[in-house]
PDB file of N, CA, C and O in Angstrom, chain B, residues numbered from 101:
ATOM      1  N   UNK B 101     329.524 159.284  61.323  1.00  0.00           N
ATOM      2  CA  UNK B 101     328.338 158.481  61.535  1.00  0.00           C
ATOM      3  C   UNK B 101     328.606 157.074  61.009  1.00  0.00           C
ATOM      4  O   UNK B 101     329.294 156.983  59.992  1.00  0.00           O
ATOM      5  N   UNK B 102     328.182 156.063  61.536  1.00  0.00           N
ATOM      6  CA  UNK B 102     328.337 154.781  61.359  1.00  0.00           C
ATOM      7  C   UNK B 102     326.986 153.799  61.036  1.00  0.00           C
ATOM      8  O   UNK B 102     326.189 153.304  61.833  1.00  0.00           O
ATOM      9  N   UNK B 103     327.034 153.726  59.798  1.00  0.00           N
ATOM     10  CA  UNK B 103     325.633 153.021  59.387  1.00  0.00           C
ATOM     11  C   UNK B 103     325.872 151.477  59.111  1.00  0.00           C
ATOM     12  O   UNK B 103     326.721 150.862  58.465  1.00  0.00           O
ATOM     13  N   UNK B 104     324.601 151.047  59.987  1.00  0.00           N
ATOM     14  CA  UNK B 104     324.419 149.455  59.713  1.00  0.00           C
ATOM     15  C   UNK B 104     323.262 149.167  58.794  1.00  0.00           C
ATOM     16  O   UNK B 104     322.428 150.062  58.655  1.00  0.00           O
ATOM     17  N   UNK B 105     323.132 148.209  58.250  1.00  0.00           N
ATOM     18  CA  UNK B 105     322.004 147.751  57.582  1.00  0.00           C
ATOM     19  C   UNK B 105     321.784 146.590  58.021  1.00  0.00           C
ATOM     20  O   UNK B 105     322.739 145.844  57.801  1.00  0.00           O
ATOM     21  N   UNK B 106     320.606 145.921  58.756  1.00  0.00           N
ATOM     22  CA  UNK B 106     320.465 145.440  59.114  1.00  0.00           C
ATOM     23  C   UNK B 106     319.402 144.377  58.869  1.00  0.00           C
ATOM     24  O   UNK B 106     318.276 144.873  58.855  1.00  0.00           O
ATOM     25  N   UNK B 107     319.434 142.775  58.630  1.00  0.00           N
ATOM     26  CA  UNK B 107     318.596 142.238  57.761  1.00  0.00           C
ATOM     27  C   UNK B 107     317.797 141.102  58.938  1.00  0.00           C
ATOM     28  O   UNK B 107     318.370 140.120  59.409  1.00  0.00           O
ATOM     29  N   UNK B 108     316.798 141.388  59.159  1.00  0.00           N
ATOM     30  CA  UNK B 108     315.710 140.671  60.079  1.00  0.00           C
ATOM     31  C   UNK B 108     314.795 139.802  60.361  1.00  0.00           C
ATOM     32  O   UNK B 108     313.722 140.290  60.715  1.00  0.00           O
ATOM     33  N   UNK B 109     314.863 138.692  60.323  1.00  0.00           N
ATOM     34  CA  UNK B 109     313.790 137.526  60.288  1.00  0.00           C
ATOM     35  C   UNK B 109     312.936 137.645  61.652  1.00  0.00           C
ATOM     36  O   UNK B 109     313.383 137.560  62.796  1.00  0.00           O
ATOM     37  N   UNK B 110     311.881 137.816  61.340  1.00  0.00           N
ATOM     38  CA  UNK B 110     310.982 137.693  62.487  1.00  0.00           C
ATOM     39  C   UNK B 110     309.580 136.954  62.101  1.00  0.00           C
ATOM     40  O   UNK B 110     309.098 136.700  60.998  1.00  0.00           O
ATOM     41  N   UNK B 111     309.048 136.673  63.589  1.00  0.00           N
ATOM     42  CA  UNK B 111     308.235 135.211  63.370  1.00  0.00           C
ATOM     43  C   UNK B 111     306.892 135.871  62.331  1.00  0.00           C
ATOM     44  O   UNK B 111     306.351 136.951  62.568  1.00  0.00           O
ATOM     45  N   UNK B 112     306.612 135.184  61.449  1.00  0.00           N
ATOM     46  CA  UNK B 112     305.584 135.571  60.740  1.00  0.00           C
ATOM     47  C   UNK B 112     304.357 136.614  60.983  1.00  0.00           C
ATOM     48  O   UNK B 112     303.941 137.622  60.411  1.00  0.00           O
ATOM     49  N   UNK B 113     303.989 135.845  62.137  1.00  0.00           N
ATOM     50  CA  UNK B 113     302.417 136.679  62.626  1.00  0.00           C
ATOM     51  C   UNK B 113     302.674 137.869  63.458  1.00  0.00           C
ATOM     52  O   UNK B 113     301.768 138.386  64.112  1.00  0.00           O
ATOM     53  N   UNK B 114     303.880 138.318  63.454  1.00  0.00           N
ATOM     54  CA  UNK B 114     304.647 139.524  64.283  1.00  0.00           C
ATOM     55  C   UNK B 114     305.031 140.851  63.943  1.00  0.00           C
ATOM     56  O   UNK B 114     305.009 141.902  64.584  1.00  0.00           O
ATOM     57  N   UNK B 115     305.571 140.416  62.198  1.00  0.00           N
ATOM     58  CA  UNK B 115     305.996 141.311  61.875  1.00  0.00           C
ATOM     59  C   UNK B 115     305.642 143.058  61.860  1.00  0.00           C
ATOM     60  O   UNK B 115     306.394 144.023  61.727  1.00  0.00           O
ATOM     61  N   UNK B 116     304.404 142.975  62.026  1.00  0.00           N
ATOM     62  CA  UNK B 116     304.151 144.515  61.953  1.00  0.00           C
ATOM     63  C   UNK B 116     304.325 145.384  63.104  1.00  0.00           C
ATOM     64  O   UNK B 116     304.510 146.599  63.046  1.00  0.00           O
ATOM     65  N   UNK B 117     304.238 144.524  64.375  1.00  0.00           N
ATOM     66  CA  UNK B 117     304.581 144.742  65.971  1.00  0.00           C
ATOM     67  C   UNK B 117     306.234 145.052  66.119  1.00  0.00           C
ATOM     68  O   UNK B 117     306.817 145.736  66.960  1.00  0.00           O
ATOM     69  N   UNK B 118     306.727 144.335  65.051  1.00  0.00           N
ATOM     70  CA  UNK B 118     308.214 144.035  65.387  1.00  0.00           C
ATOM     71  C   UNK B 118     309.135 144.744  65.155  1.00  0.00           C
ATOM     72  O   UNK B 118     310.202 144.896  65.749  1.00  0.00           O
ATOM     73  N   UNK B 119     308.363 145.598  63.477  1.00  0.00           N
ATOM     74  CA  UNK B 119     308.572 146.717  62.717  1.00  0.00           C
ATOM     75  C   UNK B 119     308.733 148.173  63.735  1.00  0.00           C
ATOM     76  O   UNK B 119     309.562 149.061  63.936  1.00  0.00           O
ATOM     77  N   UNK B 120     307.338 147.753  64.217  1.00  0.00           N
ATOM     78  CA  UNK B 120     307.223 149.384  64.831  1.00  0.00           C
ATOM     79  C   UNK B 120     307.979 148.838  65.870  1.00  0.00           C
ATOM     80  O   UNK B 120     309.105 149.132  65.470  1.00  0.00           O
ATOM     81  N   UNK B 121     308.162 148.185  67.037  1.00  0.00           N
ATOM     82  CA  UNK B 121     309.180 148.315  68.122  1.00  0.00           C
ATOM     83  C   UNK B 121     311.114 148.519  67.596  1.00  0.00           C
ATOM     84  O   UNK B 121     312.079 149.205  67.934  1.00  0.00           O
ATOM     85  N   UNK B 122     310.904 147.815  66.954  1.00  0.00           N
ATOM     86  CA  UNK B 122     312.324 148.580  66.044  1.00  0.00           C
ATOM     87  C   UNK B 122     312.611 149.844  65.782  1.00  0.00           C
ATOM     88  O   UNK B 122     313.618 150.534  65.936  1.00  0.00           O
ATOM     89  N   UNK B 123     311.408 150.052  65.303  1.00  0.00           N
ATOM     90  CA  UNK B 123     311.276 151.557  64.496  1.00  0.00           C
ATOM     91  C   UNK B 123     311.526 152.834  65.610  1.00  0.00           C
ATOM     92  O   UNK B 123     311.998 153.962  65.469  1.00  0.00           O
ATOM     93  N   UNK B 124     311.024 152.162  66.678  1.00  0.00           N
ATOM     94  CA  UNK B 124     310.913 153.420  67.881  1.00  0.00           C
ATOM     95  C   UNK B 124     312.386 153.174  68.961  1.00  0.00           C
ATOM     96  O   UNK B 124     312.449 153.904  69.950  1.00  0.00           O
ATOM     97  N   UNK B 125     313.252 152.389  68.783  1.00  0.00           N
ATOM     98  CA  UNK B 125     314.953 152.528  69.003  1.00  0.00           C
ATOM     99  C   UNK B 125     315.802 153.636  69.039  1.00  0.00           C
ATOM    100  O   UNK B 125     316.099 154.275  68.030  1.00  0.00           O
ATOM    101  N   UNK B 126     316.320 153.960  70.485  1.00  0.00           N
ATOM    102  CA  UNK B 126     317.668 155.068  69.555  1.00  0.00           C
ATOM    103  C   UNK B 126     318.536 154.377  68.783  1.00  0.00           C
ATOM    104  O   UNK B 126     319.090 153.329  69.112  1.00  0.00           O
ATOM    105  N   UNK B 127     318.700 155.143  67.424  1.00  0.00           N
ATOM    106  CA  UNK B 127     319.473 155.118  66.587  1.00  0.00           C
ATOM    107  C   UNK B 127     319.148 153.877  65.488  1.00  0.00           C
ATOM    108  O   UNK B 127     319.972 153.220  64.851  1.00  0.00           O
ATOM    109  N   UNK B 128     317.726 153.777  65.478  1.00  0.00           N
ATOM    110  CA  UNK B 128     316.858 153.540  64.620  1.00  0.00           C
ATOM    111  C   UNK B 128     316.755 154.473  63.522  1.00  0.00           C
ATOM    112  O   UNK B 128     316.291 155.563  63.854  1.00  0.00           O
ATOM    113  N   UNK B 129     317.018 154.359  62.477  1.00  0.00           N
ATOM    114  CA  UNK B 129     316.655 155.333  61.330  1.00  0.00           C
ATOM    115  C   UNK B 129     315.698 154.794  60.824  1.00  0.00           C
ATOM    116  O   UNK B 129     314.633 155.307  61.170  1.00  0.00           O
ATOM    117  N   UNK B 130     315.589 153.694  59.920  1.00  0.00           N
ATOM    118  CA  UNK B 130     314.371 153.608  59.126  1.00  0.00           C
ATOM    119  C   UNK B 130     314.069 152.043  59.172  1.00  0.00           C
ATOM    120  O   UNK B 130     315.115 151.404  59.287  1.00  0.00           O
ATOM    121  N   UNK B 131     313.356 151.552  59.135  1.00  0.00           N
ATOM    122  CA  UNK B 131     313.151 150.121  59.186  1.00  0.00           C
ATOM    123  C   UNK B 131     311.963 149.744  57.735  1.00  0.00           C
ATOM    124  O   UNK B 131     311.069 150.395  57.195  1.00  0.00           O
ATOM    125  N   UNK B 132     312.538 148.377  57.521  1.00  0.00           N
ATOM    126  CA  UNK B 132     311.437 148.361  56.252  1.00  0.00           C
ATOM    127  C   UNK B 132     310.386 146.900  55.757  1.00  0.00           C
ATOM    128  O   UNK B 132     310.714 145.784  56.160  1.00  0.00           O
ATOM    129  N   UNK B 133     309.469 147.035  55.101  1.00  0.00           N
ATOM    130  CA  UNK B 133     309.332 145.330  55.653  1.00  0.00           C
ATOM    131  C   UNK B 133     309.416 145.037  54.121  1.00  0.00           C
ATOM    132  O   UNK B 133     308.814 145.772  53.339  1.00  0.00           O
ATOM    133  N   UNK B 134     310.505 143.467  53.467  1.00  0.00           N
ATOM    134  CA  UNK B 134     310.452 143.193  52.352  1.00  0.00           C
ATOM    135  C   UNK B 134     310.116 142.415  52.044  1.00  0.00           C
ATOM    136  O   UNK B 134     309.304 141.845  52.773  1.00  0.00           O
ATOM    137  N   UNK B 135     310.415 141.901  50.965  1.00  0.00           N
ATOM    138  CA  UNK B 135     309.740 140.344  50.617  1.00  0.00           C
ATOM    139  C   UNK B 135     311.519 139.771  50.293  1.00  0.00           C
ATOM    140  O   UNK B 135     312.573 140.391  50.434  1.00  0.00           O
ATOM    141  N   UNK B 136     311.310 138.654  49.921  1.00  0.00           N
ATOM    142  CA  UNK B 136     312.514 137.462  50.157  1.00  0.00           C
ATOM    143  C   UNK B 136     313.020 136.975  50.726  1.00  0.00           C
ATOM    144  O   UNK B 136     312.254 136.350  51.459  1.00  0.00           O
ATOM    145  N   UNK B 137     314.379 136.706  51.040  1.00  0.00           N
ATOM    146  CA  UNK B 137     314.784 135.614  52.907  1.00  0.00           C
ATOM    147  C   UNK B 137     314.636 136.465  53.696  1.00  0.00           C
ATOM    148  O   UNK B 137     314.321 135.928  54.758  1.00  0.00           O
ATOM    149  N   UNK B 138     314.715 138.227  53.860  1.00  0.00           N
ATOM    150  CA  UNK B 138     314.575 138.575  55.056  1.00  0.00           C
ATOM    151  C   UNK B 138     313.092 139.299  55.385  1.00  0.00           C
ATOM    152  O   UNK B 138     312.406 139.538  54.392  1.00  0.00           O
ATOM    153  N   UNK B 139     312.840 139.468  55.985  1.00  0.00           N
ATOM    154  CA  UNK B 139     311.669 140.002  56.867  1.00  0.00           C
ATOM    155  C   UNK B 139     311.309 141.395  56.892  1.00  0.00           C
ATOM    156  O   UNK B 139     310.235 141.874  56.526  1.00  0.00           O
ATOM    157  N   UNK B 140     312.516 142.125  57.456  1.00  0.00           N
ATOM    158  CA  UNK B 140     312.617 143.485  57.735  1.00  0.00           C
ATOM    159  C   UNK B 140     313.686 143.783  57.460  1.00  0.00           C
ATOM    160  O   UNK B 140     314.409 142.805  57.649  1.00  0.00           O
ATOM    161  N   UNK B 141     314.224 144.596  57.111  1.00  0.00           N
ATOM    162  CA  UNK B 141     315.680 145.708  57.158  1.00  0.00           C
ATOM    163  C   UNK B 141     316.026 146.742  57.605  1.00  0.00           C
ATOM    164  O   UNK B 141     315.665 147.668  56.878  1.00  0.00           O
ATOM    165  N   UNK B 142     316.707 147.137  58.697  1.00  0.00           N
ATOM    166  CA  UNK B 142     316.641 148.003  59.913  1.00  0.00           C
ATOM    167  C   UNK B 142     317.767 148.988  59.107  1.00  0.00           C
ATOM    168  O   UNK B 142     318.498 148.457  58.271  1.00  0.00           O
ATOM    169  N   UNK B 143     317.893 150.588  59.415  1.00  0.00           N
ATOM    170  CA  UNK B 143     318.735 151.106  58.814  1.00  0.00           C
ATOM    171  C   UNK B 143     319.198 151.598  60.387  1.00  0.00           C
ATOM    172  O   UNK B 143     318.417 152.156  61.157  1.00  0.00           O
ATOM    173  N   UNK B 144     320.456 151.319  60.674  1.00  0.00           N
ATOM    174  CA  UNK B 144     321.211 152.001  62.343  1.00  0.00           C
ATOM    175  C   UNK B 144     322.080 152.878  62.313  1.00  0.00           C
ATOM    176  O   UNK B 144     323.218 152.515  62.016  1.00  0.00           O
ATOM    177  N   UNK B 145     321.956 153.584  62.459  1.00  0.00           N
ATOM    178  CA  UNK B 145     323.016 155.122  62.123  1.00  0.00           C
ATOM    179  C   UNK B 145     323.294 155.431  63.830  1.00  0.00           C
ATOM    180  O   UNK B 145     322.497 155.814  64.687  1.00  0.00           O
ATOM    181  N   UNK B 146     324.813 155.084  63.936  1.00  0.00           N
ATOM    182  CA  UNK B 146     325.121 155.510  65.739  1.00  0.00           C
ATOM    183  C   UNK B 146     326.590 156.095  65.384  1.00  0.00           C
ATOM    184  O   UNK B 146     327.248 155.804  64.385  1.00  0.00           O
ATOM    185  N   UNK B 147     326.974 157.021  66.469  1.00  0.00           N
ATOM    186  CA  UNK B 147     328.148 157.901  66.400  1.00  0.00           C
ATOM    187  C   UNK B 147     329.327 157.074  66.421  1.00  0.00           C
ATOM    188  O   UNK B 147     330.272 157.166  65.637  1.00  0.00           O
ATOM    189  N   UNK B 148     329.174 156.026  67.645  1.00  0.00           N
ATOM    190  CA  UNK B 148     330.454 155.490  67.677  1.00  0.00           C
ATOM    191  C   UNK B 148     330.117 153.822  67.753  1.00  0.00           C
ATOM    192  O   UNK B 148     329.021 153.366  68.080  1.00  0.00           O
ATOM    193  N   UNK B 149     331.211 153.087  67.408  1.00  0.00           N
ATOM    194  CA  UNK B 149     331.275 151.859  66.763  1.00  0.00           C
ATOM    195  C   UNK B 149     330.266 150.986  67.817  1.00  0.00           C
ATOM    196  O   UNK B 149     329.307 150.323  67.421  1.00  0.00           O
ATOM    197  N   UNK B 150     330.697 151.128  69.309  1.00  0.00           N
ATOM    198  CA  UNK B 150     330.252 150.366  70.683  1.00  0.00           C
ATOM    199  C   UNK B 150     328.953 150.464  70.337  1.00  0.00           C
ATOM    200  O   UNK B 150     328.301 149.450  70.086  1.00  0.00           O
ATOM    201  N   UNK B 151     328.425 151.693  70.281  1.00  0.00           N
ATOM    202  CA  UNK B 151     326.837 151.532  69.928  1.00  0.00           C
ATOM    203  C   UNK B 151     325.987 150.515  68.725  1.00  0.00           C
ATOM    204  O   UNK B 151     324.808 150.221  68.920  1.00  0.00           O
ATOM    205  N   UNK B 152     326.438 150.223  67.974  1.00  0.00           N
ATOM    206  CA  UNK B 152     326.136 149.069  67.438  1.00  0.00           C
ATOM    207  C   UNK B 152     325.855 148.027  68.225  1.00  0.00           C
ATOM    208  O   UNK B 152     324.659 147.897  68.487  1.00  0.00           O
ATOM    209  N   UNK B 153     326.632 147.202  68.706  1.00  0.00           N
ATOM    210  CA  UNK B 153     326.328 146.251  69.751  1.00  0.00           C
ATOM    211  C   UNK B 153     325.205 146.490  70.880  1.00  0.00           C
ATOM    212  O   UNK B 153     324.605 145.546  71.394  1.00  0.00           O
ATOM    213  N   UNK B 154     324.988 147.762  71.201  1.00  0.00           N
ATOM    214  CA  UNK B 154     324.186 148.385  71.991  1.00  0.00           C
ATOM    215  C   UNK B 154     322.729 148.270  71.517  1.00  0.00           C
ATOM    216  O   UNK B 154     321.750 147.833  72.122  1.00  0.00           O
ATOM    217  N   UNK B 155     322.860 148.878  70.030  1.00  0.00           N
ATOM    218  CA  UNK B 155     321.253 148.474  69.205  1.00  0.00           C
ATOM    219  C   UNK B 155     320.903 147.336  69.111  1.00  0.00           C
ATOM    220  O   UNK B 155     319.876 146.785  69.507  1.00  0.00           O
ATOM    221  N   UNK B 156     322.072 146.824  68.383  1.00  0.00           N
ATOM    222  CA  UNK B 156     321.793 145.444  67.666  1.00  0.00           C
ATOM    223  C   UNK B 156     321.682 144.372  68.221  1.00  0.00           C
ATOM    224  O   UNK B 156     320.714 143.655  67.964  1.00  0.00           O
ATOM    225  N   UNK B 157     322.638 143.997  69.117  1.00  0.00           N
ATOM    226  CA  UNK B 157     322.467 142.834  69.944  1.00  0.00           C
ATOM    227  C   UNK B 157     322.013 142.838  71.151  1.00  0.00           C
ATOM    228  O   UNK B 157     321.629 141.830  71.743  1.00  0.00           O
ATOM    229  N   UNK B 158     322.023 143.912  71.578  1.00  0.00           N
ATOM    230  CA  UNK B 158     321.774 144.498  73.292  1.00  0.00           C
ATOM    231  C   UNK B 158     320.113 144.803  72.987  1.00  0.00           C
ATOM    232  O   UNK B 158     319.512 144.474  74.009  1.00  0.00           O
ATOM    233  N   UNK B 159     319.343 145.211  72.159  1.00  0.00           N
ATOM    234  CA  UNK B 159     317.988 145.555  71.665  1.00  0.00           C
ATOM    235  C   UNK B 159     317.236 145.021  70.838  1.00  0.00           C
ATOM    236  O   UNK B 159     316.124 144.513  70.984  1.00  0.00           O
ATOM    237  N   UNK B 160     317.993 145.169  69.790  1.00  0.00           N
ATOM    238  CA  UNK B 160     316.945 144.528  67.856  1.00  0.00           C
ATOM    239  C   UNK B 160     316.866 143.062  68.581  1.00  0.00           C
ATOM    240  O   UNK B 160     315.728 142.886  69.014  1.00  0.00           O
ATOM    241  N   UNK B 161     317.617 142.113  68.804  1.00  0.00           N
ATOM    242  CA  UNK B 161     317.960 140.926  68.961  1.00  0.00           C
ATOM    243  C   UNK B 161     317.367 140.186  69.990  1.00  0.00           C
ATOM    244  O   UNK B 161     317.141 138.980  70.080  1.00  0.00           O
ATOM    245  N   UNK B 162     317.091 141.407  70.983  1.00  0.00           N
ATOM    246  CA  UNK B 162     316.130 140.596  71.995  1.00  0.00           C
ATOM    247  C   UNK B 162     314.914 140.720  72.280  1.00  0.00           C
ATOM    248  O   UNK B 162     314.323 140.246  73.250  1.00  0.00           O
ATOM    249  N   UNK B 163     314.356 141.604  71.120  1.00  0.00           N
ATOM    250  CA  UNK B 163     312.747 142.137  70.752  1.00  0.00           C
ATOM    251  C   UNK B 163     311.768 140.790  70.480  1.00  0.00           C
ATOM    252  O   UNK B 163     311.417 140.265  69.424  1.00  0.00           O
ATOM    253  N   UNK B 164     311.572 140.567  71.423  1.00  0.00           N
ATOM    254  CA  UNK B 164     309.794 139.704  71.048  1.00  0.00           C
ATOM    255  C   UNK B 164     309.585 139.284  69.649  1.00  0.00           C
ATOM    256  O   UNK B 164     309.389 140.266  68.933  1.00  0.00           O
ATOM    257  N   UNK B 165     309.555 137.923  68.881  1.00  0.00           N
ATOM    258  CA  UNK B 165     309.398 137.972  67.721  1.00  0.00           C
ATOM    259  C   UNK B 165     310.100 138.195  66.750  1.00  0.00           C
ATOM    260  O   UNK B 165     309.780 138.277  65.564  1.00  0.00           O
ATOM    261  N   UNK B 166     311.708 138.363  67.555  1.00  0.00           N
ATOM    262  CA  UNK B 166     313.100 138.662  66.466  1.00  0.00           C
ATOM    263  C   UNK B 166     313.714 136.936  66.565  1.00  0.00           C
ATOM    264  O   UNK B 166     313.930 136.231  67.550  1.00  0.00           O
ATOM    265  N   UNK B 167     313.875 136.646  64.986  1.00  0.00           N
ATOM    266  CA  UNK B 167     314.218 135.088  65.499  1.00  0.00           C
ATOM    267  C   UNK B 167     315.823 135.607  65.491  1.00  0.00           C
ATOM    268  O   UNK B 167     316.567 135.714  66.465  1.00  0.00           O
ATOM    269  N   UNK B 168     316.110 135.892  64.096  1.00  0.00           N
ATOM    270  CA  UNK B 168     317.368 136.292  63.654  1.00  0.00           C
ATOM    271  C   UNK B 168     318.087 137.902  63.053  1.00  0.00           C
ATOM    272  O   UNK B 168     317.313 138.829  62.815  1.00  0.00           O
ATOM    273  N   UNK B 169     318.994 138.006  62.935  1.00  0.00           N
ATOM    274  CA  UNK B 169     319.620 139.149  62.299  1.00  0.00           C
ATOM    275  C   UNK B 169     320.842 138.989  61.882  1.00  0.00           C
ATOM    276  O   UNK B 169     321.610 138.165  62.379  1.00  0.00           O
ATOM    277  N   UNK B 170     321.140 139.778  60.911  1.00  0.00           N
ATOM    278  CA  UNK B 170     322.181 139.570  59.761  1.00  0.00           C
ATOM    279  C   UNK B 170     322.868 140.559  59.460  1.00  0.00           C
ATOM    280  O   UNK B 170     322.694 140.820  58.269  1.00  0.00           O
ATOM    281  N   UNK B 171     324.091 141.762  60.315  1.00  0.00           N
ATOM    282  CA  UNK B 171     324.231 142.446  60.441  1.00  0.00           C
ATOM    283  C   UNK B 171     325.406 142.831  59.087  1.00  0.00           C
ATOM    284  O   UNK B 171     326.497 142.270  58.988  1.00  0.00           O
ATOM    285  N   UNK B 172     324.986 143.708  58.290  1.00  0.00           N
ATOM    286  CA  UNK B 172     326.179 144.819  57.354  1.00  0.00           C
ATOM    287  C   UNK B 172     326.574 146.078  57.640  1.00  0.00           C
ATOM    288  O   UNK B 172     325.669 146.913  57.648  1.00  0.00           O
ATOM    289  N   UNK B 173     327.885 146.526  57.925  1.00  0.00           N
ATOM    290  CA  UNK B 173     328.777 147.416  58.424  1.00  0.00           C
ATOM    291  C   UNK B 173     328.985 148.478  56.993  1.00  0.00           C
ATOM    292  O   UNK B 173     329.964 148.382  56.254  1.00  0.00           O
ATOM    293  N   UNK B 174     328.125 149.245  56.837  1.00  0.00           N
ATOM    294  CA  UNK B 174     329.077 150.244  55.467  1.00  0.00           C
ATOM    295  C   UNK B 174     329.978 150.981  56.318  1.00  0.00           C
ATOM    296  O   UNK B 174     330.021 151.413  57.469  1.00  0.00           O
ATOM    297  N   UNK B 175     330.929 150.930  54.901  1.00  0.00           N
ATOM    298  CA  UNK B 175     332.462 151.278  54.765  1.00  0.00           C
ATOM    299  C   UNK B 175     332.520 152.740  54.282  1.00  0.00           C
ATOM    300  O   UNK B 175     333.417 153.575  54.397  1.00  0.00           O
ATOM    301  N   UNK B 176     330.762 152.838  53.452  1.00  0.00           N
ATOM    302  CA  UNK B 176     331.033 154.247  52.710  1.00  0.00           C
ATOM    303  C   UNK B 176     330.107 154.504  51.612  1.00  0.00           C
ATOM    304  O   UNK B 176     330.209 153.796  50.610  1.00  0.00           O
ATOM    305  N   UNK B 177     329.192 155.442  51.660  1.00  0.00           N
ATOM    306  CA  UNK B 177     327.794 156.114  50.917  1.00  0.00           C
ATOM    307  C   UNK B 177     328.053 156.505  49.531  1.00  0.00           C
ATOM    308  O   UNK B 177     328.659 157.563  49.363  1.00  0.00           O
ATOM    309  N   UNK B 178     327.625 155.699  48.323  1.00  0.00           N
ATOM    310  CA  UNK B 178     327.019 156.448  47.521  1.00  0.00           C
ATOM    311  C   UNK B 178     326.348 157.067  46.280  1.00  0.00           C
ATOM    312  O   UNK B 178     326.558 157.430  45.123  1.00  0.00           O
ATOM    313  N   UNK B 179     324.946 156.910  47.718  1.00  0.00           N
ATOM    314  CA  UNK B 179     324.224 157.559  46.728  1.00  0.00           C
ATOM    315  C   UNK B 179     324.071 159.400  46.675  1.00  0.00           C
ATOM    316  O   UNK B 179     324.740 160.144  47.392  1.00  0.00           O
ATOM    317  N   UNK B 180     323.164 159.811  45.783  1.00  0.00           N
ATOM    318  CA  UNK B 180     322.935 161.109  45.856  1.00  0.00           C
ATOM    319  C   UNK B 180     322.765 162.506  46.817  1.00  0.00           C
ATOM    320  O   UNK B 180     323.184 163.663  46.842  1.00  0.00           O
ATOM    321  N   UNK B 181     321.684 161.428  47.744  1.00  0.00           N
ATOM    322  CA  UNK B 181     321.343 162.042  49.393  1.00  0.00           C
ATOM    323  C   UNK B 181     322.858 162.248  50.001  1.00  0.00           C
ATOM    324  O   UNK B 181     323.435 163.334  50.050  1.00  0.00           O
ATOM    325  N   UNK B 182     323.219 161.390  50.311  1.00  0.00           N
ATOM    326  CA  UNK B 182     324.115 161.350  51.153  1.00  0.00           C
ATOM    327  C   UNK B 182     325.658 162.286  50.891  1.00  0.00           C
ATOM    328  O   UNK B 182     326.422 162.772  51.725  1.00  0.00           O
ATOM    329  N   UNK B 183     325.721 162.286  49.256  1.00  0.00           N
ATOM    330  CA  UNK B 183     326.864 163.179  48.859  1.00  0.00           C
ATOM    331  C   UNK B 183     326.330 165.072  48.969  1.00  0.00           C
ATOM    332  O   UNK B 183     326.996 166.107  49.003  1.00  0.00           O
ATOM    333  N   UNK B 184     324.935 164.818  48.994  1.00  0.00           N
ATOM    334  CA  UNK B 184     324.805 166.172  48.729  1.00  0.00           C
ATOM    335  C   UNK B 184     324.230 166.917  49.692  1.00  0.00           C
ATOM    336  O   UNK B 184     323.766 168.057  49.645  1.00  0.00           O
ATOM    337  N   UNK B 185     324.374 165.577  51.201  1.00  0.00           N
ATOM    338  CA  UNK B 185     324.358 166.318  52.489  1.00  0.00           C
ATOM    339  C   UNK B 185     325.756 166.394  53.289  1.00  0.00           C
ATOM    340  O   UNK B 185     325.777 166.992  54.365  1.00  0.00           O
ATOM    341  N   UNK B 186     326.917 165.799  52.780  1.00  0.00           N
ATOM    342  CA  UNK B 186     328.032 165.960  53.016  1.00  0.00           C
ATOM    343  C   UNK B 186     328.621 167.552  52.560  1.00  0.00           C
ATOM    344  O   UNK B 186     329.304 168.301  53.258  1.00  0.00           O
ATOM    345  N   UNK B 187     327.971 167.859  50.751  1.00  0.00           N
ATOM    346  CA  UNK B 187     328.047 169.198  50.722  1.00  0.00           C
ATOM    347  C   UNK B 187     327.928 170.463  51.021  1.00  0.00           C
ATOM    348  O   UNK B 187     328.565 171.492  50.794  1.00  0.00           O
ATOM    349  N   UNK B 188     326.846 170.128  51.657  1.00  0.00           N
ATOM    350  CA  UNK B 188     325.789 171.443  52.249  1.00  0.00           C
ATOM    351  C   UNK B 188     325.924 171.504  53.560  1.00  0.00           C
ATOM    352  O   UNK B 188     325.101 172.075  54.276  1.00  0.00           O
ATOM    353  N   UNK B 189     327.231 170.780  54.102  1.00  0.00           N
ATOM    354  CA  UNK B 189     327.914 171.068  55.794  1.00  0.00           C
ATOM    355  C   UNK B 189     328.189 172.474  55.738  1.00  0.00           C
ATOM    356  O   UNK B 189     328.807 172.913  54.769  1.00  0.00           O
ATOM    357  N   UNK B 190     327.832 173.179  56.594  1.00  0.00           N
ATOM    358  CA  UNK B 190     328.356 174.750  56.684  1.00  0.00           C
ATOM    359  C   UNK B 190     328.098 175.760  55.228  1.00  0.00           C
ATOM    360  O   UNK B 190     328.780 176.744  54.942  1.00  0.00           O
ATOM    361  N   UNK B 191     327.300 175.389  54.680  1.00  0.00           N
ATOM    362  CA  UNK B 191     327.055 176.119  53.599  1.00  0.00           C
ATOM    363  C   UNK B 191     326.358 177.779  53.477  1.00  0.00           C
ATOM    364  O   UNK B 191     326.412 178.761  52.737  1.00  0.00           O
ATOM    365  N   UNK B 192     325.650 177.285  54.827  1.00  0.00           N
ATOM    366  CA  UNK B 192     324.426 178.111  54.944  1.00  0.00           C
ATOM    367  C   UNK B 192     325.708 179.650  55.850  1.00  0.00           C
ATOM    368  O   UNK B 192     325.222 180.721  56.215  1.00  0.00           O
TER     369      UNK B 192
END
């Protein structure tokens, strides 16, 4: 799995429209709205690398009310969740 984090400026009076049209994306995981330079922060979890470009620039980017985006590529998870769903592969 290939996770982006994704950092979102969108036009002020938008944001909550902009949130949820994000939010409802394949390969949308979680979207969030913050306070400081960015706006929103999109979490993109896609199988293979091409799909990135597919969300991000092909979709997030041309959403109504998206001025900008600021795309981060993890290399590698970790926190707690994530190690202790790597564990519990085939457990059951």
């Amino acid at each position: 799995m290939i996770t982006a984090i994704v950092m979102i400026a969108a036009e002020a009076d938008r944001i909550p429209e902009v949130a949820q049209a994000i939010a409802e994306l394949a390969g949308v995981s979680e979207v969030y709205s913050v306070a400081g330079d960015t706006d929103l922060i999109a979490i993109v979890r896609v199988r293979e690398f091409d799909a990135i470009a597919d969300v991000i620039a092909g979709r997030i980017s041309k959403l109504a009310g998206v001025v900008h985006t600021d795309t981060h590529i993890a290399f590698r998870a970790y926190s707690r969740h994530d190690l202790e769903a790597t564990f519990s592969i085939g457990a059951e």
